[in-house]
C-alpha positions, 0 to 999 in steps of 0.5 A: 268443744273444740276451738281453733284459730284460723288465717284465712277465714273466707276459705274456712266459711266457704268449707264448713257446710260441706265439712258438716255434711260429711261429718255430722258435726256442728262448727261455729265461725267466730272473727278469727277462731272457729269452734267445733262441737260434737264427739271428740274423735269428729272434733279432733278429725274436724280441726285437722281438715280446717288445719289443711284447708287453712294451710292451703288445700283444696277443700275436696283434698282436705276431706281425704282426712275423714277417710280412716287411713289418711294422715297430715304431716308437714314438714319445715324446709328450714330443719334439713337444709343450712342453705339460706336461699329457700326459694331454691330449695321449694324450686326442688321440691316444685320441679320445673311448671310443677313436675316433681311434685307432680311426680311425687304426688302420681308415685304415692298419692299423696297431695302436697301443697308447698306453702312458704318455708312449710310442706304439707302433705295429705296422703295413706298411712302406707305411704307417708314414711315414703314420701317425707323421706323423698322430700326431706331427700330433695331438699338435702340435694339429692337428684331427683332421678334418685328420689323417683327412683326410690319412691318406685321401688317402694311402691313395687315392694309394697305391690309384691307384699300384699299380693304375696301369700305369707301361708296363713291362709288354707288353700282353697280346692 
């Protein structure tokens, strides 16, 4: 048995019957902590999506965890920056009405929610190397044309390396 604490317990409440459905394990709401019982790989998979729905995800968003190669990473605006306004520096990472973390998420599919001085963000395994370096970019100063720039290019490689043959298969006549 798992247990965990939590800050917003409405949230928390209003998930657990669709987190229980989707992964058949047993969660118990206490006053502010939240116990899990079941097998441990559900237990350890189950405190990550109420980590990402206590830090601000949507509940759909936070069940891309149950899929296998879905990862969590957050990332502490305060580690890569000496500035002391940090509100410009989530104004970077936001864009104007939104756009570059819109941006940012359409390159990569990743899922970022920007929550005080932290980042969180829900994406593949192919893609989180791309993504924290993007972020961590735009929050060192770097033009957000450069950062796009990158996660493009990053993407087209990734494209061509899967589809290129590396000759371990026999052709096929």
């Amino acid at each position: 048995m798992r247990t965990i604490s939590v800050q917003s317990m409405n949230k928390i409440k209003k998930a657990v019957p669709l987190i229980e459905n989707k992964i058949k394990i047993k969660i118990l709401v206490g006053k502010n902590s939240v116990s899990i019982k079941g097998a441990e790989y559900e237990e350890f998979l189950t405190s990550e999506i109420l980590r990402a729905i206590d830090f601000g995800f949507h509940v759909e968003d936070a069940l891309l965890l149950s899929q296998g190669d879905y990862v969590l990473e957050f990332i502490e605006v305060k580690e890569f920056t000496k500035r002391k306004n940090l509100r410009d520096v989530r104004a970077r990472i936001i864009g104007t009405n939104g756009k570059a973390r819109k941006t940012i998420e359409n390159l990569t599919g990743a899922v970022i929610v920007i929550n005080e001085n932290d980042i969180g963000i829900i994406v593949d395994s192919d893609h989180l190397d791309a993504v924290t370096q993007a972020i961590e970019s735009l929050i060192s100063g770097s033009k957000h044309s450069n950062v796009f720039s990158y996660l493009e290019k990053q993407n087209v490689n990734k494209k061509r390396f899967k589809s290129e043959d590396l000759g371990l298969r026999e052709s096929i006549k």
